[in-house]
N, C-alpha and C positions, 0 to 999 in steps of 0.2 A: 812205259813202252818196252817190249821185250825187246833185248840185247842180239840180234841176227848177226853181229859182223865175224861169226863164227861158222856158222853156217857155208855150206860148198855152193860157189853163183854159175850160172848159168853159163855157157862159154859167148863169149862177146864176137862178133862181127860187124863184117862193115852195112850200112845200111842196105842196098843192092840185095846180099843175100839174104838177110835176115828178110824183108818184103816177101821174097820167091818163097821163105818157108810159112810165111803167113800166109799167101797167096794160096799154096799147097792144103793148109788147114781149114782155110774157110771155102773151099769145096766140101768138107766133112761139117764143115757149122752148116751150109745150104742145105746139104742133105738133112742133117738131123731136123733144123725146121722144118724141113715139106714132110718129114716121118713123123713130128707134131701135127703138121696141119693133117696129114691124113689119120690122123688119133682123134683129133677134135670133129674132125668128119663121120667118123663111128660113130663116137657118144652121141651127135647129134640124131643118129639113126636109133640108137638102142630103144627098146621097149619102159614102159614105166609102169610104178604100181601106185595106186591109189592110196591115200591116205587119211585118214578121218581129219576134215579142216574144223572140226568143231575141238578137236585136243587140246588140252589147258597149258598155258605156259604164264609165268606170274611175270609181272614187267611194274613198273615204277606207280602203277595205278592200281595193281591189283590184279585177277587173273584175267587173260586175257584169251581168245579162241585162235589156233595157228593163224585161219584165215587174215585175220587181220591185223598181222605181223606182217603179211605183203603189203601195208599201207599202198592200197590201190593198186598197187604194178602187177604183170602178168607173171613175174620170176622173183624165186626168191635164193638167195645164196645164205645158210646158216651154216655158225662152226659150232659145234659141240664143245665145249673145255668143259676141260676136267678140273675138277675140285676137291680139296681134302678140306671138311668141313671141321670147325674150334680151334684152324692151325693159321698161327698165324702169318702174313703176308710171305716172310721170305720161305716157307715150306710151302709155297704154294706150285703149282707143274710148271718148271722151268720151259718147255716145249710147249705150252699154251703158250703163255707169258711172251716166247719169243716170235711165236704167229701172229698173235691178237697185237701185236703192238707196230704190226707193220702197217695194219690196216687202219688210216687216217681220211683218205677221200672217195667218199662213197657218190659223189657228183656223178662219175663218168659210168660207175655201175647206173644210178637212176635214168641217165639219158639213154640207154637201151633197155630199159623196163624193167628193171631187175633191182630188186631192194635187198639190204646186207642186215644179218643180226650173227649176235653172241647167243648161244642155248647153252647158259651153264652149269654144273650137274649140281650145285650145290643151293644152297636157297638163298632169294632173293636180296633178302637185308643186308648178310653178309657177304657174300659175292659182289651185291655191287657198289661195297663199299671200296673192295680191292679194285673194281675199276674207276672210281672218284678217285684212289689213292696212283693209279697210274694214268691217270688224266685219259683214259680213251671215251671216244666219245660216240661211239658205234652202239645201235641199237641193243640193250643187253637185255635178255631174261632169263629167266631160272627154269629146268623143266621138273616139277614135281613128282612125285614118284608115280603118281597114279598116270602121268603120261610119256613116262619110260618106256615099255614095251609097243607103245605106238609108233615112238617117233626113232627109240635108239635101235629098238629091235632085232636086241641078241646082239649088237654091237657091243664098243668101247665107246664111253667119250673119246674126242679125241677127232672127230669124223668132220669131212666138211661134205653137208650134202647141198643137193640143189632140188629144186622145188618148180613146178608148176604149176599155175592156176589157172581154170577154165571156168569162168562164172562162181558157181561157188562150190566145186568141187578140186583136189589139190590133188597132186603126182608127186611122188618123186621119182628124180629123171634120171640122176646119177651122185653116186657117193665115193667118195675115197680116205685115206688115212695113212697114218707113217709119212713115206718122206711125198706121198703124193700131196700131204699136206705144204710143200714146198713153194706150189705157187703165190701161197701167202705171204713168203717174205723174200724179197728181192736181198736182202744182205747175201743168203746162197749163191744167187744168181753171179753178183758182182764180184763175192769172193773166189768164184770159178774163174770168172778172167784175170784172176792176179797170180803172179809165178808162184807164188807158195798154196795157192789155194785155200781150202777151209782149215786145214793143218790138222785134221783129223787122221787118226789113225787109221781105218781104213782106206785113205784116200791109195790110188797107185802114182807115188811122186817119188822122186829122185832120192838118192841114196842119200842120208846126210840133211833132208829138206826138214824144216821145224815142224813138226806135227805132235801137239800135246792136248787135244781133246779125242774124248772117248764116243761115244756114240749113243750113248743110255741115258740122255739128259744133262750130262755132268758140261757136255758141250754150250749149254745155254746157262752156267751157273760161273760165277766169281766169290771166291771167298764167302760161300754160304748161303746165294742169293742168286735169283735170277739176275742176270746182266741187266738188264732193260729195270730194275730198281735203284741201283745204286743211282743216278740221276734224280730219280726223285727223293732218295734221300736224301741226299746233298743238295739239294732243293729244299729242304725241311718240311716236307709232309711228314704227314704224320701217317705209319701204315697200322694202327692197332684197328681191326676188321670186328673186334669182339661191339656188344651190343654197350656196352659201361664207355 
């Protein structure tokens, strides 16, 4: 646990006023959510483009046709991660690693019609031996190369797009990437409402405040490794991803 009792604290009050400056701030939290809800009111207007639902993507059976990646439902939510293929676990993208491991219950997506997958850029066998090796349990496949230009199209991994289906024809509706990727993991969320924040170095925090991650990855890495591994280390998996 890092050592803060060096660190400049916050000036102390009595309860009374400290409320009236909360009081004060969460008219600026109201506001920011209705400036979401009218964000999420756009996208649901924007236009979409069609998509070949026959495009291959390989999964634990073999190839498989997008369409029926929606196992039945009308929506489908895919994250694209990124892969360095022969490398083993802890070189693997610290910024997947830290998304895909937020994402545990896919219950509450299904009950509004909407099914969740992994589209990972690397191939099957080994990739998802890395997710056996970090215990997630989210629908995962591989996209092969020959359905790169359909699905990633002129993108980056990295993307989470969203999906519609109409019979048997598919849309997609909307895509985003970087830090729009953020809804995926609540730990930002939570580390916004604590007095030091994410302690990242862009943050705008008080003179003196601990801020020792960068913003290029290095923030989702510990001693050589994505964060979200060390647990299953010391867990004793085993993370060798090679075929032997």
């Amino acid at each position: 646990m890092a050592d803060t009792s060096h660190h400049p604290l916050p000036p102390v009050t009595d309860r009374r006023s400290w409320q009236a400056k909360i009081d004060e701030l969460r008219a600026e939290e109201k506001a920011h959510t209705r400036a979401g809800d009218a964000l999420a009111a756009a996208r649901r207007r924007l236009p979409m483009v069609e998509v070949d639902p026959a495009t291959t993507l390989i999964g634990s059976d073999g190839p498989v046709p997008l369409l029926d990646v929606f196992d039945g439902r009308s929506q489908l939510i895919a994250y694209f991660h990124m892969w360095h293929t022969g490398r083993p676990a802890a070189e693997q993208c610290e910024g997947c690693t830290f998304s895909t491991s937020h994402i545990t219950e896919l219950s509450y997506l299904h009950s509004r019609d909407v099914s969740y997958a992994t589209f990972c850029e690397g191939p099957y066998p080994e990739s998802s031996r890395y997710r056996d090796f970090m215990g997630w349990t989210v629908p995962w496949y591989s996209v092969p190369p020959e359905s790169v230009a359909e699905l990633v199209a002129g993108r980056h991994f990295g993307i989470l797009v969203c999906y519609l289906r109409e019979g048997g024809r598919v849309f997609e509706t909307y895509w985003t990437t970087a830090r729009g990727n953020e809804v995926m993991a609540p730990s930002y969320g939570l580390l916004d409402l604590t007095v030091h924040g994410r302690q990242e170095f862009w943050e705008d925090s008080p003179d003196g405040w601990p801020q020792r991650w960068g913003s290029r990855g290095g923030q989702f890495s510990i001693d050589g490794r994505p964060i979200a591994q060390w647990p299953r280390i010391a867990a004793g998996r085993d993370d060798t991803l090679g075929d032997g």
